[in-house]
C-alpha positions as CSV (number, residue, x, y, z in Angstrom):
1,X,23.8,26.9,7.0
2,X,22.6,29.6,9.2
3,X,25.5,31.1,10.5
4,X,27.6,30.2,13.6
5,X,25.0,30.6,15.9
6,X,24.0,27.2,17.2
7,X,19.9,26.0,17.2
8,X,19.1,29.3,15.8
9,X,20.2,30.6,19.7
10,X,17.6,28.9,21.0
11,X,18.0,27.3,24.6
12,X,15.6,25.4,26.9
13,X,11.5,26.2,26.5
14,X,12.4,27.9,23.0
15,X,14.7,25.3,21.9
16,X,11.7,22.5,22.9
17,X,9.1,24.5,21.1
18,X,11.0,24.6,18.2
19,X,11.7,21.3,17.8
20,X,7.6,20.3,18.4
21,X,7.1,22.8,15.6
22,X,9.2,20.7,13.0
23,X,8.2,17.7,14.5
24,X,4.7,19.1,14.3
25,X,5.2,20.4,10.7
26,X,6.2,16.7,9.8
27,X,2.9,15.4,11.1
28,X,0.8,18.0,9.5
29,X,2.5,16.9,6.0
30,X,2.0,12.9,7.0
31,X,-1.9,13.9,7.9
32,X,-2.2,16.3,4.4
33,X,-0.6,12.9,2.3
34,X,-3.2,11.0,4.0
35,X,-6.2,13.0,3.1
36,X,-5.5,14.4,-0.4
37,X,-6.7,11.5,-1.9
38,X,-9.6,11.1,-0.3
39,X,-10.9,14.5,-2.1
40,X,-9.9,13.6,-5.6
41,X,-11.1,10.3,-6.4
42,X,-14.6,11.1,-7.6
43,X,-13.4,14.7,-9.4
44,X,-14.3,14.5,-13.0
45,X,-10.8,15.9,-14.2
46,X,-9.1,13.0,-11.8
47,X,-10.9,10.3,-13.1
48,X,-11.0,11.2,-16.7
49,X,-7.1,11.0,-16.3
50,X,-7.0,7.7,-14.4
51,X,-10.9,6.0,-15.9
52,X,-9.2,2.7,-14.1
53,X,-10.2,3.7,-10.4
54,X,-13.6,5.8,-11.6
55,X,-16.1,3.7,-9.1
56,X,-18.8,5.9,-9.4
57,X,-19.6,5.5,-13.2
58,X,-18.7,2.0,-13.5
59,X,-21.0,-0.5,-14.0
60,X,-22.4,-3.0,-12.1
61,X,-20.2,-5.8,-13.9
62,X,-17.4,-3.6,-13.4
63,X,-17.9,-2.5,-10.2
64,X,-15.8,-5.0,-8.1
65,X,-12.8,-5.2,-10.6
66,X,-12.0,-1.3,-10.2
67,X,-13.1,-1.4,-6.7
68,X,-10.1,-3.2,-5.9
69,X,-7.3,-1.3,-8.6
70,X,-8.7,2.0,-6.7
71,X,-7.6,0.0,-3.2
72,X,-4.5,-0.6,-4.9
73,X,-3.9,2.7,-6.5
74,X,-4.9,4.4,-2.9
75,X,-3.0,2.0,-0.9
76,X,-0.2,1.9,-2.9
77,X,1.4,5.1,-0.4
78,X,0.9,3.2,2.3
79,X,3.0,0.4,1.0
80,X,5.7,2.7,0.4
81,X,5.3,3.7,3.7
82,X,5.7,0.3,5.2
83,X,9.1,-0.5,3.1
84,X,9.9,3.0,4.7
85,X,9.6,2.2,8.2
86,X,11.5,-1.2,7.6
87,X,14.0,0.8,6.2
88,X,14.2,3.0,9.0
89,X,15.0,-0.7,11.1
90,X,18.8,-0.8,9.5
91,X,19.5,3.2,8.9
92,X,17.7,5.0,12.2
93,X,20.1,3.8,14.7
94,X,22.9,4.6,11.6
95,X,22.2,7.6,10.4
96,X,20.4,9.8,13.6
97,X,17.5,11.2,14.3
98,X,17.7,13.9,12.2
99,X,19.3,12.7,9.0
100,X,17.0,10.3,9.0
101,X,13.7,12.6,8.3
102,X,16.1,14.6,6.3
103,X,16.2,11.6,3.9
104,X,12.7,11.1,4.5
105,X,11.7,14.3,3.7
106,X,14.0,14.5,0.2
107,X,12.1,11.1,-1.0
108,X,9.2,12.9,-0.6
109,X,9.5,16.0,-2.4
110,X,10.2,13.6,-5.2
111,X,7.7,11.3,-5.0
112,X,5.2,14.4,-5.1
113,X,6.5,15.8,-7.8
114,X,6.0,12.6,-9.8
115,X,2.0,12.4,-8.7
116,X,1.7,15.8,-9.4
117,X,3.0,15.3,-12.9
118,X,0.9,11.7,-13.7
119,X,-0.6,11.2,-16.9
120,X,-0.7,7.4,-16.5
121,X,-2.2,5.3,-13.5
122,X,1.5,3.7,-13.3
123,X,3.3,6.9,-12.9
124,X,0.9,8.0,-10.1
125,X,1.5,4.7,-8.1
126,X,5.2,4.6,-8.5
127,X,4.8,8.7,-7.6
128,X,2.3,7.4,-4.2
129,X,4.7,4.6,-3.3
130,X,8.3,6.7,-3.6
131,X,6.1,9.4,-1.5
132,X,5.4,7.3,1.1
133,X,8.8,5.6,1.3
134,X,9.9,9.5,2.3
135,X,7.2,9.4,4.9
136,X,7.3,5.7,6.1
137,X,10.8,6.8,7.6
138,X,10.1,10.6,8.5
139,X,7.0,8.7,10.9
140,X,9.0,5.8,12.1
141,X,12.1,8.7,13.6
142,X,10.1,11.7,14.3
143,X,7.8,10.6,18.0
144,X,11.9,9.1,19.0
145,X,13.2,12.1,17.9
146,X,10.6,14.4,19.8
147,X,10.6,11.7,22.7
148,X,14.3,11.5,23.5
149,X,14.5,15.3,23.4
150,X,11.3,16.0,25.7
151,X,11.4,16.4,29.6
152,X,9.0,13.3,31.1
153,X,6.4,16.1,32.1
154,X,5.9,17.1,28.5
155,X,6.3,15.1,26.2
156,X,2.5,13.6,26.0
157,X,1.4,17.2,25.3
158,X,4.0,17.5,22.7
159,X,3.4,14.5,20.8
160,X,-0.3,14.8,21.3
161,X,0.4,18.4,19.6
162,X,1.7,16.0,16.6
163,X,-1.1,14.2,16.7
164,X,-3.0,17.3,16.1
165,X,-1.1,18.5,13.7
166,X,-1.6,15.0,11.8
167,X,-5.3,16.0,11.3
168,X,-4.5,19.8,10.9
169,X,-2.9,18.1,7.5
170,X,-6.2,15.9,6.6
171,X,-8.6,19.0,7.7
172,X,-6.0,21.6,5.2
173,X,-6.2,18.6,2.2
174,X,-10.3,18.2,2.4
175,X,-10.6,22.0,2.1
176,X,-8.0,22.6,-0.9
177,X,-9.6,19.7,-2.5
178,X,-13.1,21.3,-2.2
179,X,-12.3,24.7,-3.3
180,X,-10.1,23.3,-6.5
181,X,-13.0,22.0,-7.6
182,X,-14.6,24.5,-8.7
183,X,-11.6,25.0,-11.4
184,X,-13.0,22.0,-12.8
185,X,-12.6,20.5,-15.8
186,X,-8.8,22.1,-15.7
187,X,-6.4,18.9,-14.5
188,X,-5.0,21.8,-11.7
189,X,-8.1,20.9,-10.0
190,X,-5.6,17.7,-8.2
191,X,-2.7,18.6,-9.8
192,X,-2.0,21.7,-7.2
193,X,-3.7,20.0,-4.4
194,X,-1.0,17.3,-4.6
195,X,1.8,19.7,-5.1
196,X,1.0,22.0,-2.0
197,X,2.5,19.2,0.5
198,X,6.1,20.0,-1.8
199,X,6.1,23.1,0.1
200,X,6.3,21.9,4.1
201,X,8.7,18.8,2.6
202,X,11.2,21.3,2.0
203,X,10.7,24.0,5.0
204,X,11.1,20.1,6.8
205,X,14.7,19.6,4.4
206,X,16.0,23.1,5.1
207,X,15.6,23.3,9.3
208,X,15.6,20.2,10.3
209,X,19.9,19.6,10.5
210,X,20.1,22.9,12.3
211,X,18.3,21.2,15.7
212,X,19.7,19.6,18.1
213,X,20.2,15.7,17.6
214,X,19.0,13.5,20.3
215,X,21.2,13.2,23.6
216,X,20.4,9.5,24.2
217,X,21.5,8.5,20.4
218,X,24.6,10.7,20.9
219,X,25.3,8.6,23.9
220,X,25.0,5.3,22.2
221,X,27.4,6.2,19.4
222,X,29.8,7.6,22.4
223,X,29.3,10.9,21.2
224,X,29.1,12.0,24.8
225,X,30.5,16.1,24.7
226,X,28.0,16.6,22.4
227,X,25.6,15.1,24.2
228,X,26.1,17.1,27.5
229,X,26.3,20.1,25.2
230,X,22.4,18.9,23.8
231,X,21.1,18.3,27.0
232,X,22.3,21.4,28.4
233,X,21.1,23.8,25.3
234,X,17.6,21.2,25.7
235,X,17.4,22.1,29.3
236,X,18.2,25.7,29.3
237,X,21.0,24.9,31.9
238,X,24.5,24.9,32.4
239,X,26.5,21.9,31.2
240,X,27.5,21.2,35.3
241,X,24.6,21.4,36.6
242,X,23.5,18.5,38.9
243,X,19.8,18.0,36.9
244,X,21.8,17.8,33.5
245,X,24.4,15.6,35.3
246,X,21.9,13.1,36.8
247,X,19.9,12.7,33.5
248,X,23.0,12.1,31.9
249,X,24.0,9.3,34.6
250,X,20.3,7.4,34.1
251,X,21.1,7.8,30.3
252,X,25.0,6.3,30.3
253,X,23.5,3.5,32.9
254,X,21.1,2.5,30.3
255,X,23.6,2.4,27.6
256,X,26.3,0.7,30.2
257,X,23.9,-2.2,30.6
258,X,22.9,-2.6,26.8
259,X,25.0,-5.0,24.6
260,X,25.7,-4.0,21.2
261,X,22.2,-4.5,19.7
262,X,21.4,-7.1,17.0
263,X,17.9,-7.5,14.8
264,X,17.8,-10.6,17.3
265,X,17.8,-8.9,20.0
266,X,14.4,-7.6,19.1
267,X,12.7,-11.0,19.8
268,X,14.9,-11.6,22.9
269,X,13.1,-11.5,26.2
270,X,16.1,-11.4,29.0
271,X,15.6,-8.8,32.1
272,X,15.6,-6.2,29.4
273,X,11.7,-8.1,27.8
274,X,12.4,-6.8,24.5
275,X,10.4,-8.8,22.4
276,X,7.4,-7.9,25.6
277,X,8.1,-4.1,24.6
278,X,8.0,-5.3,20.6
279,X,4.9,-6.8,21.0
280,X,3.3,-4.2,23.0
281,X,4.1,-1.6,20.7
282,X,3.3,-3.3,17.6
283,X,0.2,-3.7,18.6
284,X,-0.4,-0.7,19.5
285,X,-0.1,0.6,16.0
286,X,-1.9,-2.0,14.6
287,X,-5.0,-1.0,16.9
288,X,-5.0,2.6,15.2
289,X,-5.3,1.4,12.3
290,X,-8.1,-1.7,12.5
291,X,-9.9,0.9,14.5
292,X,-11.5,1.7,10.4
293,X,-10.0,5.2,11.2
294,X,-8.4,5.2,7.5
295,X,-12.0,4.1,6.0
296,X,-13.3,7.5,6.7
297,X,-9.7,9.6,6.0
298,X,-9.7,8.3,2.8
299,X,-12.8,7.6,1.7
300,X,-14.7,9.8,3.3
301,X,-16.4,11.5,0.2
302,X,-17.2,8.1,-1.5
303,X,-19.4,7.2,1.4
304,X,-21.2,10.5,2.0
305,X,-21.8,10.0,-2.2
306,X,-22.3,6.3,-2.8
307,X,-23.6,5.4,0.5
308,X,-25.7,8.2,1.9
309,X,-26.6,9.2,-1.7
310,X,-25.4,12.9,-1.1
311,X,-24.5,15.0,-4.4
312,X,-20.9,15.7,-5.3
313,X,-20.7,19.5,-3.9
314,X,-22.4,18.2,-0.4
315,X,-20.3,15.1,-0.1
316,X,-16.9,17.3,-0.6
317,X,-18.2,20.1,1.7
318,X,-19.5,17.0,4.5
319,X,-16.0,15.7,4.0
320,X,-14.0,18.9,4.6
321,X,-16.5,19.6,7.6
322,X,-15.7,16.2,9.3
323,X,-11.9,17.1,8.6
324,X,-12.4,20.8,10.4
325,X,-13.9,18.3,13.5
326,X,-11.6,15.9,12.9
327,X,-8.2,18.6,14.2
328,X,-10.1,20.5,16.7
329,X,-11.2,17.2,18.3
330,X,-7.5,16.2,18.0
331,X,-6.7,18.8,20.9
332,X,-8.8,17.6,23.7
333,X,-6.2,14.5,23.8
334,X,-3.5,18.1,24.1
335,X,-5.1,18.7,27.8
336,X,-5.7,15.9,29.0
337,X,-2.8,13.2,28.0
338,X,-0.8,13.8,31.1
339,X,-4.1,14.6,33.0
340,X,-6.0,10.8,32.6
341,X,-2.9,9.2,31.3
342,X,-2.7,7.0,27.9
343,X,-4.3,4.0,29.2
344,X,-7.7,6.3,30.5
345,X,-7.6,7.9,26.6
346,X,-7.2,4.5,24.8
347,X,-10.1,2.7,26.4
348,X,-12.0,5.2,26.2
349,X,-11.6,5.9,22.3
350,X,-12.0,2.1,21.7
351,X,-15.4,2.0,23.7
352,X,-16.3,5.2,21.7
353,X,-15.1,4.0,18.5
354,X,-17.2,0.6,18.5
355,X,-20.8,2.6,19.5
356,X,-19.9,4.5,16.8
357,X,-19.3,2.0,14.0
358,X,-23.0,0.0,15.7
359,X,-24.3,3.3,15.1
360,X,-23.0,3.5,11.4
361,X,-23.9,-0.6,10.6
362,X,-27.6,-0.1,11.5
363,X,-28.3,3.8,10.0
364,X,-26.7,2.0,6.2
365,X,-28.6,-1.2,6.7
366,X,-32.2,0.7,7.5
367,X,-31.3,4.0,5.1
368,X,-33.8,6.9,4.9
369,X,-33.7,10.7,5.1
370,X,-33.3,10.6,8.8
371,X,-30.9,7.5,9.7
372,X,-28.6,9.6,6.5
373,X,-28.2,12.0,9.1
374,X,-27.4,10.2,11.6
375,X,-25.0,8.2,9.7
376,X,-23.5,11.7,8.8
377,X,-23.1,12.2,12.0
378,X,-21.8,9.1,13.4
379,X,-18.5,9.4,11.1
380,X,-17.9,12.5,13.1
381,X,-18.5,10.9,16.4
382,X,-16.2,8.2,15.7
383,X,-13.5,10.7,13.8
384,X,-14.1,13.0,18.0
385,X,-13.1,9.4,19.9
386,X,-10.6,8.3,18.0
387,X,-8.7,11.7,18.0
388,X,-9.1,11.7,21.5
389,X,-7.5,8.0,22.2
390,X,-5.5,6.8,19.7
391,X,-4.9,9.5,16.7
392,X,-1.2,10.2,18.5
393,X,-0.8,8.3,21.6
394,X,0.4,5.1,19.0
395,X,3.1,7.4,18.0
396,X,4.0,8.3,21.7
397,X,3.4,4.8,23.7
398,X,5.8,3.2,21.8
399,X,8.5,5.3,21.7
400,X,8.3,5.8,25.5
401,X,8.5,2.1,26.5
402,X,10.9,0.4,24.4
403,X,14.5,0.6,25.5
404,X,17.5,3.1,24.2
405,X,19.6,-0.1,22.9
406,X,16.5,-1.3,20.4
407,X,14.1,1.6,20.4
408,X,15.0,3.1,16.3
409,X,14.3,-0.3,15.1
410,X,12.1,-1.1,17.4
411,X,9.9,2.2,16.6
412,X,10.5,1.2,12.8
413,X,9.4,-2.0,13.3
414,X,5.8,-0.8,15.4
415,X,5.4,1.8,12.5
416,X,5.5,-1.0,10.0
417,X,3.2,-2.8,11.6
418,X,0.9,0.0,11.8
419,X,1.2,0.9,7.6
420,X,1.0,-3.1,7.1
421,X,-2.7,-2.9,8.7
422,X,-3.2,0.5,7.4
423,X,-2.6,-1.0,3.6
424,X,-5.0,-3.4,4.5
425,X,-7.8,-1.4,5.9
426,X,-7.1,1.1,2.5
427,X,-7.2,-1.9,-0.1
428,X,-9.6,-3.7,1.1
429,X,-12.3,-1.2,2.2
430,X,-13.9,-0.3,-2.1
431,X,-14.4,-4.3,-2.0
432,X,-15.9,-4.5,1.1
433,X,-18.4,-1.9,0.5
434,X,-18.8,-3.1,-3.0
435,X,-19.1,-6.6,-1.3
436,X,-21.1,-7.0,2.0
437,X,-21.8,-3.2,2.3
438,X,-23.2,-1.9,6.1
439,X,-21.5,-5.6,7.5
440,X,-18.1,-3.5,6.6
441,X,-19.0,-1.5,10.3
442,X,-19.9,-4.6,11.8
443,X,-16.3,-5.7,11.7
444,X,-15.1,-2.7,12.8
445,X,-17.0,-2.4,15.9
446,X,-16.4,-5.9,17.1
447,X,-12.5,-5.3,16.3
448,X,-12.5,-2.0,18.8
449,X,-14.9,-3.9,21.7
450,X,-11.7,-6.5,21.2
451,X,-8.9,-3.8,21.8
452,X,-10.8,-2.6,25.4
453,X,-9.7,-5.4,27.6
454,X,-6.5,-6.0,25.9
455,X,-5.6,-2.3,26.9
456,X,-6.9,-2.5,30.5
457,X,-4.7,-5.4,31.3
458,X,-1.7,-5.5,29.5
459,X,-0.5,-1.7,28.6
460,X,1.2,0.1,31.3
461,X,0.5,3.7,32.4
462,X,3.7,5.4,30.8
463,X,2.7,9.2,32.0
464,X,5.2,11.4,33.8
465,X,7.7,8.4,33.8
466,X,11.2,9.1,32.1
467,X,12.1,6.9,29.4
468,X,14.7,5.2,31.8
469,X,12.2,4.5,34.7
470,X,9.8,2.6,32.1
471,X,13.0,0.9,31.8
472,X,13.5,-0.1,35.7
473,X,9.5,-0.9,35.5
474,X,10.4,-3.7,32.8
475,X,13.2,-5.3,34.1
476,X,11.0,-5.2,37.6
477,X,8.3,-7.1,35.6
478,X,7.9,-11.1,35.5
479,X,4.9,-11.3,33.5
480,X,2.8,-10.0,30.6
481,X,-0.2,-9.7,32.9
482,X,1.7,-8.4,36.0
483,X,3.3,-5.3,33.8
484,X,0.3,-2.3,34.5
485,X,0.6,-3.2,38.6
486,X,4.1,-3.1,38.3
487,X,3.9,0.5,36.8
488,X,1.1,1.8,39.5
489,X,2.9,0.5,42.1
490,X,6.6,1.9,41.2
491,X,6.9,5.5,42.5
492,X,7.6,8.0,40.2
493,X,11.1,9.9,40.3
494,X,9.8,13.2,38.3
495,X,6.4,15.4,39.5
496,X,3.9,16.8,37.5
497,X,5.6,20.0,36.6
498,X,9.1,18.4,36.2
499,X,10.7,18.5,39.6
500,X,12.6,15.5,40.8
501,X,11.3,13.7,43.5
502,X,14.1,10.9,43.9
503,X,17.7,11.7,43.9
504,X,18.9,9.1,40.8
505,X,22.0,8.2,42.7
506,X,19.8,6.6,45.0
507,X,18.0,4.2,43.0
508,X,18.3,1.3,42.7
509,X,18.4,0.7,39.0
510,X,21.2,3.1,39.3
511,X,23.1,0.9,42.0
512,X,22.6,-2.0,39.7
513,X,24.0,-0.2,36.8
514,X,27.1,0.5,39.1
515,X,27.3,-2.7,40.2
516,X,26.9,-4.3,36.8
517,X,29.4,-1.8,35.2
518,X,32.1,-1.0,37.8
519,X,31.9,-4.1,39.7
520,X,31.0,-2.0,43.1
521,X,28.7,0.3,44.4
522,X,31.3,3.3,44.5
523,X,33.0,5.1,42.3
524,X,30.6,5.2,39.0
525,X,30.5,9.4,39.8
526,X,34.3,9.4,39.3
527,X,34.2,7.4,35.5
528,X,31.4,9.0,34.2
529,X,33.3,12.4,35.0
530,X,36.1,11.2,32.9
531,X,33.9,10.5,30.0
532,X,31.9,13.3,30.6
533,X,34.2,15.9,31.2
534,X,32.8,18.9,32.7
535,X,30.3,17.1,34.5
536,X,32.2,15.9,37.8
537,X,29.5,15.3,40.2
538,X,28.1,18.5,41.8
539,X,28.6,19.4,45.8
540,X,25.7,18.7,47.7
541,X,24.8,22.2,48.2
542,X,24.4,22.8,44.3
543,X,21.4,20.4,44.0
544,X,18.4,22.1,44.3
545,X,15.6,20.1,43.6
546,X,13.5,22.9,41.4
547,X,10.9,23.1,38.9
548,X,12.7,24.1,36.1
């Protein structure tokens, strides 16, 4: 498309920075689709459209009955996001990496052309739920995609840079809602706010097949030229070199010792613990989202309005404000992923998260001029510790500790859990206010005190770990409870900045692999060269154990 020139001549650092950028770019549109909403749903031009989901004018008698279609109407995306991901299960591992948010991001630009267009409350759904279809499978490949492609020093900040990007999207939506508004009563007021995300769908569409695929899938569909090629232009080395030939090695060893995967396999435990690794990372998602993150995202305005009695103008410009916080509190988790580690972030989001809801129950169930404020206030607490702990470390964790053989449908299947729970937490949040009011916090807070001790003793430390040592940490693992001293026991084979501590040949998960495959500890060098070619193992004297 762009010539003969492969990845835009990009190689190494470059190469990786571009692909965060897409990868980045397909956050930022996930995070704008998830806030655009919220801005809209009491704007007079919006609701004299759709009257069905106006909560603010309804009457009392009403009140619950359209409640609940605006939890439908809202939610409805994230129910296309879910059959997404599911999809994602059956085509990831079919398609690629790439093709798959290539698909992702076509649905997309047609599912937003259809809100954009709505005169009718049913073409607006059907618009939500084909739009989130395109984005259930763009956020179930893109942390694999960025993972598999990332050296083990790096890819926290990189995904974490997602994760910012995820509320750069929510902060950019809140602020295009707000100053549409003031083109009231003109129907581009939301019309344009909803077509803007049309634009990064189809940057997304035309860049993304001109990046390099992922090295591990190209392995697992034997596709291994191409792969050394990937690794090498990923690495910013030459294709002999003895770092690209070792990574290589630990990535056909963990291919060698997978079977042709099955849906089964997924709730298999075996050496490999698969269903352990499903569960973990399942749950993961599903933590984000019964944090109540989504309560605020999307409904943000409608508490600052109905709930704090704020007036329109101050509720939109609170909104946006808490958005702003909201992405520049999303790059403390940038600095300090690979610094604390995922488990130090998580628990201490969840402890932050649950003060922060107590805070939020008590100011709504004594209101005045003052606890208002500190209401106010307590949404952007909560918004600060949950960007810091789990806004993108439950896209990361899973993709880093489920195996090669399972981890597209494994991924698929953790990101529909998390847009199962996040349709929940949208649907029924307008009845629960509308039902038992400041008790809605309540819930929330006990929910995140719940998710602290389940962190602490059964989630791993995954930091500065390749994705094939949090392999060798599993199959090393008896039990559920034994798994996080496992992992701070295991020496790491990469350093902080990359270098390689332990010479892979050496290992023992690699003498297994020989062992397993070749049926002896000798000669696994000589048959990977032959289905590697130009990658016979190095002398000696070329290995140089760098930071590179």
């Amino acid at each position: 498309m762009f010539g003969t020139q492969r990845y835009f001549g990009l190689r190494g650092n470059n190469l990786d920075k571009a692909i965060a950028f897409l990868a980045g770019l397909d956050f930022f549109l996930f995070g704008y689709d998830q806030g655009v909403m919220g801005g809209l749903l009491t704007l007079p031009s919006f609701v004299h459209t759709f009257p069905e989901i106006d909560v603010i004018n309804a009457s009392p008698a009403e009140s619950d009955h359209v409640s609940l279609i605006q939890g439908i109407s809202v939610a409805s995306y994230n129910l296309g996001c879910l059959m997404g991901s599911i999809c994602t299960i059956w085509l990831g591992d079919y398609l690629g990496r790439r093709k798959m948010i290539f698909l992702g991001a076509t649905i997309m630009v047609v599912g937003a052309a259809l809100q954009c267009s709505s005169f009718t409350l049913s073409q607006l759904i059907v618009g939500r739920i084909i739009t989130g279809v395109g984005n259930g499978m763009s956020t179930a490949t893109v942390p694999t995609w960025q993972s598999e492609t990332s050296k083990s020093h790096r890819r926290g900040n990189l995904v974490m840079i997602e994760g910012a990007m995820i509320t750069g999207g929510i902060c950019l939506s809140y602020w295009l809602d707000f100053g549409f508004s003031f083109l009231e009563p003109s129907s581009i007021s939301w019309r344009f706010p909803i077509a803007f995300q049309i634009i990064f769908a189809v940057v997304i569409v035309v860049l993304i097949l001109e990046l390099p695929e992922s090295p591990r899938w190209l392995v697992l569909k034997g596709r291994t030229d191409e792969a050394v090629m990937v690794l090498s232009a990923l690495r910013g080395l030459p294709e002999d070199d003895p770092q690209v030939y070792a990574e290589m090695m630990a990535i056909k060893d963990t291919v060698a010792l997978t079977s042709k995967f099955s849906f089964k396999d997924l709730f298999t435990m075996g050496p490999d613990r698969h269903f352990h690794r499903v569960v973990l990372a399942c749950v993961n998602q599903m933590f984000q989202q019964i944090s109540g993150i989504n309560l605020i995202t999307y409904y943000a305005a409608i508490i600052y309005e109905q709930q704090l009695h704020l007036s329109p103008l101050m509720s939109r410009i609170l909104a946006a404000a808490n958005g702003t916080e909201y992405f520049l509190a999303s790059f403390i988790a940038v600095y300090t992923i690979e610094k604390f580690g995922r488990r130090s972030l998580m628990l201490f989001g969840a402890i932050g998260m649950s003060a922060s809801m107590i805070v939020l129950a008590i100011t709504n169930a004594y209101q005045g001029t003052g606890t208002g404020v500190v209401a106010a206030i307590s949404l952007f607490v909560f918004n600060s510790f949950f960007s810091v702990g789990w806004l993108a470390i439950s896209w990361l964790y899973p993709a880093e500790i489920v195996p090669l053989a399972i981890r597209a449908p494994a991924n698929a299947l953790s990101t529909s859990s998390n847009w199962a729970f996040n349709f929940m937490v949208v649907m029924i949040a307008p009845v629960s206010f509308s039902s038992i009011g400041y008790q809605t916090y309540i819930i929330f807070a006990v929910i995140n005190a719940f998710i602290v001790p389940i962190v602490y003793f059964l989630y791993p430390e995954t930091a500065y770990r390749s994705l094939e040592e949090m392999d060798h940490i599993f199959h090393k693992t008896s039990s559920w409870m034994g798994l996080v001293g496992t992992a701070r026991d295991e020496p790491r084979m990469f350093g902080k900045h990359g270098e390689q501590l332990i010479d892979y040949e050496e290992t023992a998960e690699h003498k297994n692999a020989t062992r397993v495959v070749w049926g002896s500890d000798e000669g696994s060098s000589g048959v990977l060269a032959k289905a590697l070619p130009g990658t016979e193992k190095p002398e000696d004297s070329q290995v140089e154990n760098i930071v590179r």
